[in-house]
N, C-alpha and C positions, 0 to 999 in steps of 0.2 A: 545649891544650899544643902547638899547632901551630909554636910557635917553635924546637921541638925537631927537627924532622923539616928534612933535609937537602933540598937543590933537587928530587933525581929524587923521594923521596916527595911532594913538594909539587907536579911536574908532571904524577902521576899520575892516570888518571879511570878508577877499579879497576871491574872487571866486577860488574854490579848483578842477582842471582840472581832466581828467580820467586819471588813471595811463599808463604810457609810459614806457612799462619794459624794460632791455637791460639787465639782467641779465640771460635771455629766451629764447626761443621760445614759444609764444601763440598762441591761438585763437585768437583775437583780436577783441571782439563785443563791446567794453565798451566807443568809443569814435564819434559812427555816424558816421565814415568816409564810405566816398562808398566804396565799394569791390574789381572797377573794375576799369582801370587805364584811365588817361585824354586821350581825343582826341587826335588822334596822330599830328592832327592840331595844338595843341596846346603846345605839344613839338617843334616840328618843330617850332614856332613861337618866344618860351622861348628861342631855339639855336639861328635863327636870331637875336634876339635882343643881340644877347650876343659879341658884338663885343665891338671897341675901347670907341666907345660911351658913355659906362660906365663911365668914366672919367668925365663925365657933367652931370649937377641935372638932373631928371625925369621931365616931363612935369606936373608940381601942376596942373593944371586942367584934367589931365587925361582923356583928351578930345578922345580919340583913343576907350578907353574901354566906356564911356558914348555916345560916337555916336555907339557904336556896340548896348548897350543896350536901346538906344533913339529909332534907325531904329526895333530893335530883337519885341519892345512891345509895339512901335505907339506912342511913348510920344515925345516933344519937348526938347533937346539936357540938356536947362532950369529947365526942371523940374528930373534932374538926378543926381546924388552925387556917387564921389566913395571913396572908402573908405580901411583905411586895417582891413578888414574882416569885418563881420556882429559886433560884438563884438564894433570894435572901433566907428561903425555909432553909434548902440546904444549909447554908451556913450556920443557920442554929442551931440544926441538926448535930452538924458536926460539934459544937461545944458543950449543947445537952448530953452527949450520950458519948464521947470518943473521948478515952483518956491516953497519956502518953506511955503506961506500964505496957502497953501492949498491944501491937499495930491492929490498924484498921485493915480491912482488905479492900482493893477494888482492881477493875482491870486494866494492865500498860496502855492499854490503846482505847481509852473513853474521852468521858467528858472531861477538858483539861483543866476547870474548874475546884473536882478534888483535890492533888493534892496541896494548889492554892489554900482552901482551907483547911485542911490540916499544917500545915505548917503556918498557917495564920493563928490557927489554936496551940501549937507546939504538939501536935500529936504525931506519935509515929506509924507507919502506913505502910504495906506491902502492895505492889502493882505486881498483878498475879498475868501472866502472859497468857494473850490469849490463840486457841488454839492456830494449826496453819492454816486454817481457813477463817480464820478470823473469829470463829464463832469461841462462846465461854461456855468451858466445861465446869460443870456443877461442884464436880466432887473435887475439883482444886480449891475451892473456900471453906471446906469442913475439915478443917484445922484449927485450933487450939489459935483465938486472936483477941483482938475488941472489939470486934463486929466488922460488920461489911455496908457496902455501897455498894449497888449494882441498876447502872440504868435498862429499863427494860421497854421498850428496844435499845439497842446501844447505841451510841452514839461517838463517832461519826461513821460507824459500821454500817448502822438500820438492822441487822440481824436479832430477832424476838429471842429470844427461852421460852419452855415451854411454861405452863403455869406453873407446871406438875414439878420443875426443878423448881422453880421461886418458892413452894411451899415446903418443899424438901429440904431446902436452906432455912428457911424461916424455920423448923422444927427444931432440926440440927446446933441454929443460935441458937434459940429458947432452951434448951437443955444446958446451955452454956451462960445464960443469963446474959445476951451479948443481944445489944439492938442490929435491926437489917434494915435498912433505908432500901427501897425499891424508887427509884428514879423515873416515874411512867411520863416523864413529859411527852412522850410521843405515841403513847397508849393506844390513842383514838384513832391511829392508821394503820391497825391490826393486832393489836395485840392484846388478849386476855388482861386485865385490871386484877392485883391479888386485894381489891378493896372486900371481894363479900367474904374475903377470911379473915379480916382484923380479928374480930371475936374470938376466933382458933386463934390467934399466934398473937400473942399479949405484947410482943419483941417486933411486932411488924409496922411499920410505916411508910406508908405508901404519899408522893410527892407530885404534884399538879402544877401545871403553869396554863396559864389560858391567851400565853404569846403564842402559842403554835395553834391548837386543834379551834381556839373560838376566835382568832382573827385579831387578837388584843397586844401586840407586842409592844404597842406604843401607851399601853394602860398601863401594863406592873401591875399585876394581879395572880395568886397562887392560893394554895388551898393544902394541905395537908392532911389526912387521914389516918388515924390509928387508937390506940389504947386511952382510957383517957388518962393514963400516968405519963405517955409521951406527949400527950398535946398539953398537960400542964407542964412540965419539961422546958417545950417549944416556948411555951408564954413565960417562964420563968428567966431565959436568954433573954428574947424580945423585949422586957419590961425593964431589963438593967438596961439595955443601951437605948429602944424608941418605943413608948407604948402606940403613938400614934404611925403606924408602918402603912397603914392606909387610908387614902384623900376619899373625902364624900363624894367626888368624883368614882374612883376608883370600886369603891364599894359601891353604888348605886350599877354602873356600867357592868361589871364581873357578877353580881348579882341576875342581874338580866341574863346576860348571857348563859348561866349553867342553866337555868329557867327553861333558855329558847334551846330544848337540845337537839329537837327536831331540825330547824333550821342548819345546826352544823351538822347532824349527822348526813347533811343532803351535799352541805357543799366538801365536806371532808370527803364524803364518798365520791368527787367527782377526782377531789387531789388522788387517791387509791386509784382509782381510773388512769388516769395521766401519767400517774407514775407506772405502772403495769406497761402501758402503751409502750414510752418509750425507752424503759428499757427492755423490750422484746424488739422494737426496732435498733438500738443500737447497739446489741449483742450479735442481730443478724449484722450488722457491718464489720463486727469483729473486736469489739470492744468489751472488759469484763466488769460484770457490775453484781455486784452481790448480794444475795437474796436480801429484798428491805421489807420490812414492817413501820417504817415510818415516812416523812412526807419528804424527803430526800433520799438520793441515791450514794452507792460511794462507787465509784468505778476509777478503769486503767483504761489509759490507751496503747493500742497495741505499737511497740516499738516507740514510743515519746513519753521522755522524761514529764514527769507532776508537773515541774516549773515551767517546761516548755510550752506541756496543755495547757496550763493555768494561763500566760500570758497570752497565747495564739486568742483563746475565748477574749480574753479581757480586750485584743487590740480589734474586734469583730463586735464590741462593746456586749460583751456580758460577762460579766460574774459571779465567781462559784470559788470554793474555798480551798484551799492546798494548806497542808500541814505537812511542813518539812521535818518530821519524824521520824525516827528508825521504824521500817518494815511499812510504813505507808505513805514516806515521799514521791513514791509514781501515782498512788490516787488521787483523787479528787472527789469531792464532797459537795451534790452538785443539789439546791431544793429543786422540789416541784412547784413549776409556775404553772400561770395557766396554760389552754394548749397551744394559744397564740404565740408566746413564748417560748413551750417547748420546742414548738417545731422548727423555730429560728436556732434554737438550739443546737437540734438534731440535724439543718442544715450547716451549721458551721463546726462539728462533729466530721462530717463526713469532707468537708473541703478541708479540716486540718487535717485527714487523713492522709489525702490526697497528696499535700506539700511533702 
């Protein structure tokens, strides 16, 4: 029925998720999800809310979960946005603040979500290469644009920036009157947060998802931080296409959770752990894997094509993600499970070596 769909659905090439098998039992490395299950707080909170109540909309300003995350990080109620998932903020983002006179920037080898929304918005976008080691150099984005998007860590790399570039950039915009969307979904697995400089950089917006670092990927829950000219911005998109973007469900659960931080800061720091471990064991095998900041790895195997690693893992049942893209179809983009997991891992690692 493709006759039906207008030119922008037709010049679309929509974001392709990591496979979700039901035909199985896996491993399951290939989607970021944390390993280890939400706050029991935060059940208990999903049960409460689950009464008659449901019968009446959700509170549109989701006021419950942006006062948890207002008090969790020292910012004013104002400058908070919530959203369903990191995903849906982004997207607003993009139409709030990115116009078509003048490309957006962000880097060839990230999240492959960008330039889905930009050309969802018809805006035009520069993918800035990033360096041979994979890593983004700073002073390639302080050019004359409409602003930038940069995840930090990056993703599917795991390589951080320092803070000290991300605020170097955010000055840089702000002299140019151009917003910078900072993409921290993976934040909490090493990486400096540019939240306690909103205040300094009026152009700054920093982006949340609490699918990765608080165990919620099955909630849809996000959070945004910055100016309060961008988070009315954000609610100004929002409110033309859904005021209601989050279930009393969703709000009562994500609320808890940024609450209990203590709790993830214990099991996240176990993910940091695990991830450390093994890739120092499978670097010693000979395998390369490049420095990460978040709760996945990206690595090569030494002498075997991406496609071939990819399927050897998957036929030993576990999987992990391959993106047939120029400069990183021999990698693989592998999360961190538990260690139970990893280490079934990291033995069938070392036996596709061996073949």
């Amino acid at each position: 029925m493709s006759e039906f769909w207008n030119q922008r659905t037709k010049n679309l090439s929509p974001y392709v998720p990591g496979e979700q098998p039901k035909d199985r039992l896996f491993i399951k490395l290939n989607t970021n999800e944390n390993p280890y299950p939400p706050s029991p707080k935060v059940l208990e909170a999903v049960k409460n809310a689950s009464d008659e109540s449901l019968r009446l909309y959700p509170d549109p300003e989701c006021t419950a979960l942006r006062e948890a995350v207002a008090e969790r990080y020292g910012v004013k109620l104002e400058q908070v946005f919530a959203g369903n998932g990191s995903d849906e903020i982004l997207a607003f983002a993009f139409g709030a603040f990115f116009e078509s006179a003048v490309p957006v920037l962000f880097p060839d080898i990230t999240y492959s979500f960008y330039p889905v929304y930009a050309d969802l918005w018809d805006i035009r976008y520069c993918k800035i290469p990033l360096c041979d080691d994979f890593s983004i150099n700073i002073k390639d984005y302080k050019e004359t644009c409409g602003g930038a998007v940069l995840p930090n860590p990056n993703a599917p790399t795991g390589i951080a920036l320092p803070l000290d570039d991300i605020l170097s950039l955010a000055d840089f915009l702000e002299e140019q009157g151009k917003v910078f969307v900072v993409d921290e979904a993976y934040a909490a697995f090493g990486t400096k947060s540019a939240i306690p400089h909103i205040n300094k950089y009026s152009n700054l917006l920093t982006v949340h998802t609490l699918s990765k670092s608080a165990s919620l990927a099955g909630l849809r829950a996000g959070f945004a931080i910055g100016n309060e000219k961008l988070i009315e911005g954000l609610r100004r998109i929002r409110d033309s296409f859904n005021s209601y973007t989050l279930d009393r469900l969703a709000i009562a659960g994500a609320a808890a959770a940024v609450k209990d931080a203590q709790y993830y800061e214990e099991i996240n720091s176990r993910v940091i752990a695990t991830r450390e471990r093994v890739t120092k064991t499978i670097c010693e095998f000979g395998f390369k894997v490049l420095p990460s900041s978040a709760n996945f790895i990206f690595m090569q195997a030494p002498g075997i094509a991406g496609a071939d690693f990819f399927a050897a893992l998957r036929e030993r049942g576990i999987l992990v993600r391959h993106f047939n893209k120029e400069r990183i179809a021999d990698y693989l983009r592998v999360s961190v499970g538990t260690d139970e997991e990893m280490d079934k891992f990291i033995t069938a690692c070392a036996e596709i070596k061996k073949t």
